[in-house]
N, C-alpha and C positions, 0 to 999 in steps of 0.2 A: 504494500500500500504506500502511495507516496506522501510524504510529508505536509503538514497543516501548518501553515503560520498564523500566530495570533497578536496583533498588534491592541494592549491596553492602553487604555488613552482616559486622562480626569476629563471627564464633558463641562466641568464646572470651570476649569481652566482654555475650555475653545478650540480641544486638540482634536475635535471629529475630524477637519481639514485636512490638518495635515495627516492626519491615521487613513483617510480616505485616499490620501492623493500616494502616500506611501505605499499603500496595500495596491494600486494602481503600476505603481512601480513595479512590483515584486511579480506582479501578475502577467504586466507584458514579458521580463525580462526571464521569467520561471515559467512559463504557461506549457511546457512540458514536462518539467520536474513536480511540480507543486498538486499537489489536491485541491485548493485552496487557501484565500487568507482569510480571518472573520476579524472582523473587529467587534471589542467588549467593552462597552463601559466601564471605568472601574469606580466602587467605594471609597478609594482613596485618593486624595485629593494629592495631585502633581503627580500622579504616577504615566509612566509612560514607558511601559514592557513589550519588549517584542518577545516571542516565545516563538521555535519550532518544536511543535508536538506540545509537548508540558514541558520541556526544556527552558528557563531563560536563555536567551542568548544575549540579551541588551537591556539593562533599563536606566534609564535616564538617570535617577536619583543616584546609583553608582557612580558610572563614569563619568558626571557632573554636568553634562549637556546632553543637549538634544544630538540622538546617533546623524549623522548625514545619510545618503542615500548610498553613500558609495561604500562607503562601511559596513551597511545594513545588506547590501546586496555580496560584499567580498562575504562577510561572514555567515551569510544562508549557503550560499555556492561551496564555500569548504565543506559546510554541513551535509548537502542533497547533492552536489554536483560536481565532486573538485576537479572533474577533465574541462566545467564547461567554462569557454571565454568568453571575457565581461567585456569585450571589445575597450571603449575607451576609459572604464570606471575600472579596467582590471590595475592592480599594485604594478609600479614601475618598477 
């Protein structure tokens, strides 16, 4: 079965957008690897988790900002994909 990404997002802090446009990303760039992304509201206020499976892979409160895109996408690809190439977003 292939892998689910789950982007948590505080709705009380206005992160639908960006968890929308993210999970956008992940879906063009993954739309063979991936099952899909769902996004979840979370109960806790500033959270902003990305998770493959029930895995974290990322949350904001951690590594002290917001992941970028290109980061979010090398670290799914190590996870579901590591042959595939990220063309210009892949590590120089």
């Amino acid at each position: 079965m292939k892998p689910t990404v789950t982007i948590e997002y505080c709705p009380k802090c206005g992160w639908l957008m960006r968890a929308a446009w993210m999970a956008q990303e992940l879906l063009t760039t993954f739309a063979e690897e991936l099952e899909g992304v769902t996004l979840k509201p979370s109960a806790v206020g500033g959270s902003y988790i990305i998770y493959v499976n029930d895995e974290i892979l990322m949350d904001r409160k951690v590594i002290g900002h917001f992941p970028e895109i290109k980061e979010v996408k090398q670290q799914i690809r190590d996870k579901v994909a590591p042959e595939k190439s990220l063309g210009h977003s892949d590590r120089k």
